[in-house]
C-alpha positions, 0 to 999 in steps of 0.5 A: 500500500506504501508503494500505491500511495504515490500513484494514488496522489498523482491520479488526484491531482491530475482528476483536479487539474482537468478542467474541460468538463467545466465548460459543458455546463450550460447556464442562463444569466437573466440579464435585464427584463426580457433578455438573458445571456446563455452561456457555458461555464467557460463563458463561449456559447452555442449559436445553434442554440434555441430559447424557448419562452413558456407561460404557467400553463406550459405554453409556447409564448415565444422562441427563438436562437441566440444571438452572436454575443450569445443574448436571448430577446423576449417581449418583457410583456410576456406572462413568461413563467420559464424559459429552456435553451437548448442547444441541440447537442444534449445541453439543456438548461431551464431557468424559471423567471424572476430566480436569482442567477446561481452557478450551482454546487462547484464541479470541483469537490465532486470530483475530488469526492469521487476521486477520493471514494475510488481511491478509498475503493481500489486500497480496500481491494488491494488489502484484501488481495494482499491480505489473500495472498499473505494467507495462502503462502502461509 
């Protein structure tokens, strides 16, 4: 296990530096009334995205692409209650009007969690096989 333990560290801290999954989060910034900015984490955007405005009934009001600085426009008069960007490459976003714009839960410490979880996983079954192994020579 003393020999592993290297290996185990440099495996963390490479799951730690990979940043690219970061920036396949969608996310929609409310930006004034009637505008929205949708973007991913890395701040790019998708111009085949689409925006689709819906009222409480679960109606279509209004849809529509992004435009090239990544913005949505929608009549402010809308009774819009939701409104889902999509940009046809599985990335799905729904953000519901009048909600304070959040990042959500660091993609970091879940992935240091289940780095550690698997780490924790492989030195149990390396104990055990060992454990077998010291077993069966005696």
């Amino acid at each position: 296990m003393k020999n592993n333990i290297p290996l185990f560290l440099l495996i963390l801290l490479i799951s730690l530096s990979a940043s690219p999954a970061l920036a396949h989060r969608m996310l929609i910034e409310p930006v004034d009334e009637g505008l929205i900015k949708v973007v991913y984490e890395d701040g790019r955007f998708s111009r085949r995205t689409e925006v689709f405005v819906y009222n409480l009934q679960g109606e279509e009001l209004h849809s529509g692409k992004l435009d090239n600085q990544g913005y949505f426009h929608y009549p402010p008069e809308l009774d819009a209650v939701l409104v889902v960007a999509d940009d046809g490459l599985g990335h799905r976003v729904e953000w519901h009007v009048g909600e304070d714009f959040t990042m959500g839960s660091p993609r970091g410490i879940t992935i240091t969690i289940v780095v550690i979880l698997f780490c924790l996983i492989a030195g149990f079954f390396h104990l055990r096989v060992k454990k077998r192994r010291v077993q069966q020579s005696s």
